[in-house]
C-alpha positions, 0 to 999 in steps of 0.5 A: 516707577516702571518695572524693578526688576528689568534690565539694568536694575536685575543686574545691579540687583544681582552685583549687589548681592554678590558684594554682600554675600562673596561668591564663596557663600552663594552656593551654600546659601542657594543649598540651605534655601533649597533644603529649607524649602524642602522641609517646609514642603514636606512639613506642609503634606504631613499637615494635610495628612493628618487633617484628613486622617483626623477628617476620616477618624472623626466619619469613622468614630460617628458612625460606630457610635450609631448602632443599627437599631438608632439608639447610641453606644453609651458603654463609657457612660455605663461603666464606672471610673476608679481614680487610682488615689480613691479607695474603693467602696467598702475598703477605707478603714476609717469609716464604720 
């Protein structure tokens, strides 16, 4: 089987692309592949950003919950939740 992409079979490679896209396309396709390339580069490093971003908020919320004492922060458990659409205690006409 042997190399493919060798001596002649590199030249008849290239001539068939050639004869596919035209010469006029060529360097429009090089640019798109090299901005696309570009992209996927920069998406890739946003990516690795934000999971060590994620990563450092994760140690850094852990650590707040602990207070110094050892005992938790419990301050969401303690503190009620008032839905919008619920009367208050107290407030519905309805009821005696």
């Amino acid at each position: 089987m042997g190399n493919l992409f060798a001596g002649p079979h590199l030249w008849i490679l290239l001539i068939v692309i050639l004869l596919l896209f035209g010469a006029a396309k060529l360097p429009a396709l090089a640019k798109s592949m090299g901005q696309s390339a570009r992209i996927f580069k920069g998406e890739m490093k946003a990516m690795k950003n934000d999971d060590t971003a994620a990563d450092s908020t994760a140690t850094t919320a852990e650590s707040r919950a602990a207070e110094p004492n050892g005992t938790t922060n419990n301050t969401a458990a303690s503190t009620p939740v008032v839905k919008s659409g619920e009367p208050k205690s107290g407030s519905d006409p309805s009821q005696p």
